[in-house]
N, C-alpha and C positions, 0 to 999 in steps of 0.2 A: 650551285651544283658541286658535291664535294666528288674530288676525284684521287684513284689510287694509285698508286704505281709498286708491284713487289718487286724484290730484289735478292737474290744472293743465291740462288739456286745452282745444282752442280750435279756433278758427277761425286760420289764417296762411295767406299768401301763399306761393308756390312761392319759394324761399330765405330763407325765414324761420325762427324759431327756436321752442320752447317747450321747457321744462322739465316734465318729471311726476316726480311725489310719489309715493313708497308710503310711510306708515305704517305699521308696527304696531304691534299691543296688548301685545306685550315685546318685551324685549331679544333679539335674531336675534344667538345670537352662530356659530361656526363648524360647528356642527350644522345651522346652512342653507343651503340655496342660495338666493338670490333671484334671480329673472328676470324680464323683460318681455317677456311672447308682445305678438301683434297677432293682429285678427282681420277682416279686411276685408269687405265683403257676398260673399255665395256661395260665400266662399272657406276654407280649413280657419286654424284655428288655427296660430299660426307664431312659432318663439322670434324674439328679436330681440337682447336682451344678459342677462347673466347676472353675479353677483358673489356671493362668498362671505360669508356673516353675519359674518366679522370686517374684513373689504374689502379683504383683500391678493390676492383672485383675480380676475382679468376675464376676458370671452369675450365675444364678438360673431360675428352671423353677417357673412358678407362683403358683404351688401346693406346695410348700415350702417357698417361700420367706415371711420374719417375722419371721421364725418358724427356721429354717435352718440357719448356718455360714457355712463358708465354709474359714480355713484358711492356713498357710505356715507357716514350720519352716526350712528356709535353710539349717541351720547351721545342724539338724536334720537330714534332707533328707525326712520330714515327712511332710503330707496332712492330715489335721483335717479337721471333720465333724463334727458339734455342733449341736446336734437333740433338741428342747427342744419345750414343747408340744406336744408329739406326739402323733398320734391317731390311731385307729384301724389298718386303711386302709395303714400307714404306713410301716407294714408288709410285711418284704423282704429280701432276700438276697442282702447284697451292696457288690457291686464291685469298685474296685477303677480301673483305666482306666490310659494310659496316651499313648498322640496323637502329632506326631510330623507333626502333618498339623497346618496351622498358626492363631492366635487367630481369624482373621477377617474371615477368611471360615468356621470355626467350630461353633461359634454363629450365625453365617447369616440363619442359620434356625432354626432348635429346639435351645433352650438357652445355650448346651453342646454337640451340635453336634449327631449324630449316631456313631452306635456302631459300623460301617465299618471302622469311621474316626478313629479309636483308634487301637496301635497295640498292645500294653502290656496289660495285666492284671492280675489282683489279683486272689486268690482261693477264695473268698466271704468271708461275715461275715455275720450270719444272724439276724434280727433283730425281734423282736416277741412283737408285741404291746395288749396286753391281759389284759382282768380284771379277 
């Protein structure tokens, strides 16, 4: 049972930066997909960026890219998210995700897939983009 844990979430300022953590409990090698949905009040679950368990694939949806990284550290077992400008609307619980359906299914539609295609996840981290 592979399990997550994110990390690094906060309080920032409209153009400010944070990093999240995903964890996990082994090695994610190319049999996963890992992603970071968001999930804002009232509103549905939503991918944001996505990378392959060996970290030679990326995908972002378009409300992030520029603004977003998304990266891997094997040797860790860890998935970074590089927030940097962030703005209001930012505001969310992230989730970190990971989907063992294969890179080509999971971006042939949204840029990370739905939330069905994913079987692990995180407890959140929330992220609060406020002046």
């Amino acid at each position: 049972q592979l399990q997550l844990v994110e990390s690094g979430g906060g309080l920032v300022q409209p153009g400010g930066s944070l990093r999240l953590s995903c964890t996990a409990s082994k090695f994610m090698s190319d049999r996963y997909v890992i992603g970071w949905f968001r999930q804002a009040p009232g509103k549905e679950r939503e991918g944001v960026s996505c990378i392959s368990g060996s970290g030679g694939r990326t995908n972002y949806e378009d409300f992030v890219k520029g603004r977003f990284t998304i990266s891997s550290d094997g040797a860790k077992s860890t998935v970074y998210l590089q927030m940097n400008n962030l703005k209001v609307e930012d505001t969310a619980v992230y989730y970190c995700a990971a989907s063992t359906v294969d890179w080509g299914t999971i971006v042939a539609g949204p840029a990370c897939g739905i939330t069905d295609e994913y079987d692990y996840w995180g407890q959140g981290t929330q992220v609060t983009v406020s002046s």
